[in-house]
C-alpha positions in Angstrom: 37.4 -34.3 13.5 37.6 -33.2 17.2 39.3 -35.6 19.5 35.3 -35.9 20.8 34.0 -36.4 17.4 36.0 -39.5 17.2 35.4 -40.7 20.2 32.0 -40.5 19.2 32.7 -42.1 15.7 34.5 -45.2 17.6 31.7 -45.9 20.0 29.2 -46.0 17.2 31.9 -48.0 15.1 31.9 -50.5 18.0 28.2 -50.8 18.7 27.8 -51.7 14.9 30.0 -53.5 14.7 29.0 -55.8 17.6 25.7 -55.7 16.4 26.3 -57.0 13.0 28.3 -59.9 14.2 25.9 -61.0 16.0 23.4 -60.6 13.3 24.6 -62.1 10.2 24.5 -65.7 11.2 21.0 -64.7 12.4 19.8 -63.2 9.1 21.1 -65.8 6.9 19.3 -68.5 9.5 15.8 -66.5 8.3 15.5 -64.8 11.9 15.0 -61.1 11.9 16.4 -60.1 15.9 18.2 -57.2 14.3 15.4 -55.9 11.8 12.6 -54.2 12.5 9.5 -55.2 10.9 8.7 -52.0 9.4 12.2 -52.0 7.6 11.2 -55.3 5.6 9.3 -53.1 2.7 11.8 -50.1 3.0 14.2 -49.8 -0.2 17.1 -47.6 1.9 18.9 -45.0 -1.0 21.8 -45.9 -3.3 24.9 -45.6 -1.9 23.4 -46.3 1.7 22.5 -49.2 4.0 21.0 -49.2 7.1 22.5 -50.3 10.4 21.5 -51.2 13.6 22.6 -49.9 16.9 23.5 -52.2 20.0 20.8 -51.7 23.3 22.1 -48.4 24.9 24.5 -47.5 22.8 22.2 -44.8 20.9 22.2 -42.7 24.5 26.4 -43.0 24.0 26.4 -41.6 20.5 24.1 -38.8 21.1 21.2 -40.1 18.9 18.1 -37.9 19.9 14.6 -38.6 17.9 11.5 -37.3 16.9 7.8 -38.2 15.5 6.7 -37.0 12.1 4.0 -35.0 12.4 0.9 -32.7 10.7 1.1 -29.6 11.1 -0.1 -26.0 8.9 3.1 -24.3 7.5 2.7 -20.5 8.4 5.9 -18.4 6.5 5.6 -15.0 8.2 7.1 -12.4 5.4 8.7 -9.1 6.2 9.6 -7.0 3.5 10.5 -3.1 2.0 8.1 -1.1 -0.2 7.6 2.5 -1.4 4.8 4.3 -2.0 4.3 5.8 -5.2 1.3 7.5 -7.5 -1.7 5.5 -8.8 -0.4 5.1 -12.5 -4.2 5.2 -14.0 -4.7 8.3 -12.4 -1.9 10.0 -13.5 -0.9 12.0 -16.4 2.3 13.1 -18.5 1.8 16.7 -19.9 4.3 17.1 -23.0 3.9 20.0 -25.7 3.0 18.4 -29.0 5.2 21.0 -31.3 8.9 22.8 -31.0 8.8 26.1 -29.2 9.2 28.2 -26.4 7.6 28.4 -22.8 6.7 31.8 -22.6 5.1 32.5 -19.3 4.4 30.4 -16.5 1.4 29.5 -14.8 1.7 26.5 -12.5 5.3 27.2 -11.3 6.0 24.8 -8.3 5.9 21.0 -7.4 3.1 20.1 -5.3 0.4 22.7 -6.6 -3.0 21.6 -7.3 -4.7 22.0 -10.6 -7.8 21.5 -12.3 -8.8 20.0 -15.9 -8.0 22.7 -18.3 -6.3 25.2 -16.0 -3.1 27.0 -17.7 -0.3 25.7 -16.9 2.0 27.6 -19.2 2.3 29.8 -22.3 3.8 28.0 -25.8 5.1 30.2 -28.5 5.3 28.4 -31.8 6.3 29.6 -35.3 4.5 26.6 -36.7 1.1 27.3 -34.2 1.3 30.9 -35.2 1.6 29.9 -39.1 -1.1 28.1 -38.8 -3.3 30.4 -37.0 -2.7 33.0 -39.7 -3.6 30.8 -42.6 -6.9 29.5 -40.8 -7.7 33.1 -40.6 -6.5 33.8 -44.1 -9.0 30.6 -45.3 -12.0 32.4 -43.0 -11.9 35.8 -44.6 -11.8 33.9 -47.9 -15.2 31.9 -47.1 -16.9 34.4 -46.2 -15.9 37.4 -48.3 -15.5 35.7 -51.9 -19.0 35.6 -53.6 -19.3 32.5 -56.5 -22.2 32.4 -59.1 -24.5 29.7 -58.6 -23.9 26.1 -60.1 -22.0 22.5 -59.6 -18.5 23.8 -60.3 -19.5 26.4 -57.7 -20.8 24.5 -55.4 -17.4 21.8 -55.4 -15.9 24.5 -54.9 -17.3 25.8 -51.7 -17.5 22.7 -50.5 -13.1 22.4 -50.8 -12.9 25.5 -48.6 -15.6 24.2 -46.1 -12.9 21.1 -46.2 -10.0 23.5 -46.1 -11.4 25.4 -42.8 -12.5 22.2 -41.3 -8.8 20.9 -41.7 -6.9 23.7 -40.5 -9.4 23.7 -37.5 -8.3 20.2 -36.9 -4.7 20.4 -37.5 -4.7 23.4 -34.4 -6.9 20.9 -32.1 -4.3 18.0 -32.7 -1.3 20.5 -31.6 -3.7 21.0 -28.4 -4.5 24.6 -29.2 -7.7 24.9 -26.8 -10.4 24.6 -28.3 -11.7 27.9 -26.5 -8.7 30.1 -28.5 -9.8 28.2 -31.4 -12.9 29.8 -31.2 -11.5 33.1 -30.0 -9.8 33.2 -33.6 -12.8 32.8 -35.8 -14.5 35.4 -33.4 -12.1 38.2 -33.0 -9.7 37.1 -36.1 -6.5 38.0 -33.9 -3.8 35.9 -33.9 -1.9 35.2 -30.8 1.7 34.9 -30.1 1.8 32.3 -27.8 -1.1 29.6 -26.8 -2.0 27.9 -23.6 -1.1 24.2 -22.3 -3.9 23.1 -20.0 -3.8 20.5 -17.4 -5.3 17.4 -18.9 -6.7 16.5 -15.7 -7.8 17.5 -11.7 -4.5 17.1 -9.7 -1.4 17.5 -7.7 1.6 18.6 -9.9 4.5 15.6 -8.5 6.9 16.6 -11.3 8.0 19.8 -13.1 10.7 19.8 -15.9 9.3 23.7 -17.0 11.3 26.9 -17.2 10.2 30.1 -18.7 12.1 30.6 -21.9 13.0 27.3 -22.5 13.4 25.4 -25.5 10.6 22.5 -25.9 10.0 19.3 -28.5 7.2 16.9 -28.2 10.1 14.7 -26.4 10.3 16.9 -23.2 7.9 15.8 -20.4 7.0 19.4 -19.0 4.9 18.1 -16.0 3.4 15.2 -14.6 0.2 15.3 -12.5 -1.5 12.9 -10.3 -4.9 12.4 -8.4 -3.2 11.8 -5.0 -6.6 10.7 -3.3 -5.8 7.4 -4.3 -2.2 6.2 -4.3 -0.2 2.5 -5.0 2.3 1.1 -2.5 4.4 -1.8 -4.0 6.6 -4.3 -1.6 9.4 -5.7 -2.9 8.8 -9.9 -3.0 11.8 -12.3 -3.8 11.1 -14.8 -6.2 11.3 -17.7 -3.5 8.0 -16.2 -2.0 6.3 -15.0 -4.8 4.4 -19.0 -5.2 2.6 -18.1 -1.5 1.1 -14.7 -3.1 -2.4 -14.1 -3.7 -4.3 -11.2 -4.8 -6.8 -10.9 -1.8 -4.6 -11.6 0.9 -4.1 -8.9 3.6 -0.8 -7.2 4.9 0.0 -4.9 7.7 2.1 -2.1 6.4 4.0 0.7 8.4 4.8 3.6 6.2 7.4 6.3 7.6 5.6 9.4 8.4 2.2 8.4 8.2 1.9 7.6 12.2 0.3 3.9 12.2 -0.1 0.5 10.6 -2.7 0.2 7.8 -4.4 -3.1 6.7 -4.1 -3.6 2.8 -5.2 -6.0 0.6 -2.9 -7.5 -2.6 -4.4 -5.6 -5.4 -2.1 -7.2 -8.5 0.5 -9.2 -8.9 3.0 -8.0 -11.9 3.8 -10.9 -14.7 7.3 -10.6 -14.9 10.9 -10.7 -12.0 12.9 -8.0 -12.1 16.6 -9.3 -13.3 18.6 -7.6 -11.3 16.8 -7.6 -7.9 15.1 -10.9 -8.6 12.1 -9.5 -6.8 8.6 -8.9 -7.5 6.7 -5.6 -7.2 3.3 -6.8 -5.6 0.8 -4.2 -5.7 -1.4 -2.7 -2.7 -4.0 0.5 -3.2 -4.1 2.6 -1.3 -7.3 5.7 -0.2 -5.5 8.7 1.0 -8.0 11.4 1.0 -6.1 13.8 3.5 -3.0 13.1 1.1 -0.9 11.8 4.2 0.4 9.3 2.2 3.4 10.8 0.0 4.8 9.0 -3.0 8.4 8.1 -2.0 7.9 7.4 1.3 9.3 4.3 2.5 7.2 1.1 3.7 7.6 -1.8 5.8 5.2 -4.8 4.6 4.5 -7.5 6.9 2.3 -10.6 5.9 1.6 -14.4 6.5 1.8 -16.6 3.4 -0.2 -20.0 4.0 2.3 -22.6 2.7 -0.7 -25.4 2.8 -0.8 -28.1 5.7 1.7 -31.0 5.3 4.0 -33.7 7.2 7.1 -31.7 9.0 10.1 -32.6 10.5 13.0 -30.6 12.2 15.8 -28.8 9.4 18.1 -30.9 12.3 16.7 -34.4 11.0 17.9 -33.7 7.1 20.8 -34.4 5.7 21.3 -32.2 2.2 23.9 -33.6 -0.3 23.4 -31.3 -2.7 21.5 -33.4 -5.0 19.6 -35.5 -2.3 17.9 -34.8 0.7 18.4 -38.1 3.5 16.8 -38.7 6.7 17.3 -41.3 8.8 14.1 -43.4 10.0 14.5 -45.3 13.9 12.8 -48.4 14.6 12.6 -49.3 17.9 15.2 -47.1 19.0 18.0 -49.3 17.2 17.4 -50.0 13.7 18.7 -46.9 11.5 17.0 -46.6 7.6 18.6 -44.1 5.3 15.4 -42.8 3.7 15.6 -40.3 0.9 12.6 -37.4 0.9 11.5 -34.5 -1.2 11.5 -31.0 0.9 9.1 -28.6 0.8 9.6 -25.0 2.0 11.7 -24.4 5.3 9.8 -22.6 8.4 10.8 -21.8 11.5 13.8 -24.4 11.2 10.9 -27.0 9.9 11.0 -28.7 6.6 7.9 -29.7 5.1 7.7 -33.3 3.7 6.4 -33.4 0.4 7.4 -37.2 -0.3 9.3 -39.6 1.3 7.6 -40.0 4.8 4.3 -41.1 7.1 2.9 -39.8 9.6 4.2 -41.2 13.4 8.1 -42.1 11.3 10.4 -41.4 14.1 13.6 -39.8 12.5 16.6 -39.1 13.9 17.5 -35.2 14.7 21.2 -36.4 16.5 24.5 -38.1 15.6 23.0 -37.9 11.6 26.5 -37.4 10.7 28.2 -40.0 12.5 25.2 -42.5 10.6 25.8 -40.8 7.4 29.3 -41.6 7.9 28.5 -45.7 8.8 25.1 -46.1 6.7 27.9 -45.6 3.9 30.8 -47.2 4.6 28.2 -50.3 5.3 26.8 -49.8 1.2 30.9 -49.3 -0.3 31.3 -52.7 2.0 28.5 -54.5 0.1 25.8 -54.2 2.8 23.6 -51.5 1.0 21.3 -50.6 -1.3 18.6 -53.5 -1.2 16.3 -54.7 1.7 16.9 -52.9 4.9 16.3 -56.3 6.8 18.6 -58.2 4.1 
């Protein structure tokens, strides 16, 4: 302790102490000079008494006060986001069966496309294969001539079924259904077939080379509808009980030359472990595509904490497993008084339990009564009544 700090320490020592020399004969006589009135019904915490300061000495000790008030707790939140593509309106483009890229038609990030465009040439020896045999099935329908009868007629019927399924087998390896129909007309197989866009779009992604190997694994490209596009702030757990879907944030994205009001459009179930955040969700129109996935956000809200009792994060004492404040009557009388916090803003604590409104606490020298209110309950004079 600095040589003040005990200085301090010793005057409050000595206004106790004449205080409570004066008082005991007093209390046990059934008069209540030392104890406020307030303090008759006020159980102080375990391990703490109250005390009672001598007239004037609470100037000398550097005891400074405040009033419990009402007030509306406001947490203004800044955080980080990116902006990334709308995930419904987005699609992965894969090939469905081993082969080679052979010819490219969509060759660069950034291009835009349109439902069943091209976008690149598959050869495939099982395709091909196939193709061959659903021609092979086609000439044999239509060029084999069987007599009349049930037997004949079953058997039609199996190579109706046979057709049918080879038709379907190319359709569900995303042969178009245009070169499908190309075959049965001209009855030319093709080396190669195309892989069409599966939807209008701007290619974000391409994994594609001409001549390159490719399974049903490999993502070739992914396209996305960039009129519409998600943002999504980074939360930390401690904040994500304010959110609500509806509220409204100002957001500053880099590049995009000026704030934009958004609303919260979801709020994700789960934390991420290693961040411990949460990605909240806001949607975004961008119909001149000036928004860019992977540009970087700043996210700037105000999270209504609800309207409570607050008093200064100066007036709290934290143990660790105990929050203490200490209550003045009538500028003398000290009670230890144990509350439950709420959130902290702007250096206010919001009291959840523990306190009324117009409680005058103490926001100076809380150490120096942590210290006595103490050393008064190890000495026997804690725990019970504050006036006993």
């Amino acid at each position: 302790m600095t040589p003040c700090g005990r200085a301090a320490a010793l005057v409050l020592a000595l206004a106790l102490g004449a205080s409570c020399s004066r008082s005991q004969p007093e209390t046990h006589a059934g008069h209540a000079t030392t104890t406020s009135a307030h303090e008759g019904h006020v159980t102080a915490p375990e391990g703490y008494a109250p005390v009672t300061l001598e007239p004037g000495a609470a100037k000398t000790v550097g005891l400074t006060t405040t009033r419990v008030e009402e007030r509306e707790f406001l947490r203004h939140l800044r955080t980080t986001g990116l902006v990334g593509v709308d995930e419904t309106r987005t699609a992965h483009v894969h090939s469905k069966v081993r082969g080679w890229v052979d010819g490219i038609r969509v060759s660069f990030i950034g291009q835009r496309v349109t439902a069943g465009q091209p976008l690149c040439g598959i050869y495939s020896q099982e395709v091909y294969a196939a193709e061959i045999e659903f021609l092979s099935l086609l000439a044999r329908e239509r060029t084999d001539s069987l007599p009349r009868g049930e037997f004949a007629d079953q058997e039609r019927r199996a190579r109706e079924e046979l057709v049918a399924a080879a038709r379907r087998r190319l359709a569900l390896w995303d042969v178009p259904k245009g070169e499908i129909e190309r075959l049965e007309t001209s009855r030319e197989p093709r080396r190669t077939f195309p892989l069409l866009a599966p939807r209008d779009g701007t290619v974000v992604a391409k994994q594609v080379l001409d001549g390159m190997f490719v399974d049903p694994s490999g993502e070739l490209y992914t396209i996305s509808d960039l009129s519409r596009v998600w943002l999504l702030a980074d939360v930390y757990e401690s904040d994500v009980a304010a959110i609500r879907i509806g509220q409204t944030a100002r957001l500053d994205v880099e590049g995009h030359g000026g704030p934009l009001e958004a609303k919260v459009a979801f709020i994700p179930p789960t934390i991420d472990e290693a961040t411990r955040t949460l990605k909240v969700r806001f949607e975004l129109a961008n119909d001149k595509r000036l928004l860019r996935p992977g540009a970087f956000a700043t996210v700037t809200m105000d999270l209504p904490l609800g309207r409570g009792l607050a008093v200064p994060e100066s007036a709290v004492i934290r143990t660790g497993t105990r929050s203490i404040v200490f209550v003045v009557h009538e500028g003398t009388h000290v009670v230890p008084r144990e509350v439950k916090l709420g959130p902290l803003v702007d250096h206010f604590y919001r009291i959840d339990e523990g306190l009324s409104t117009d409680d005058v606490v103490a926001t100076g020298a809380q150490f120096l009564l942590d210290s006595e209110t103490r050393l008064r309950a190890a000495a026997g004079g804690g725990g019970g009544h504050a006036g006993h």
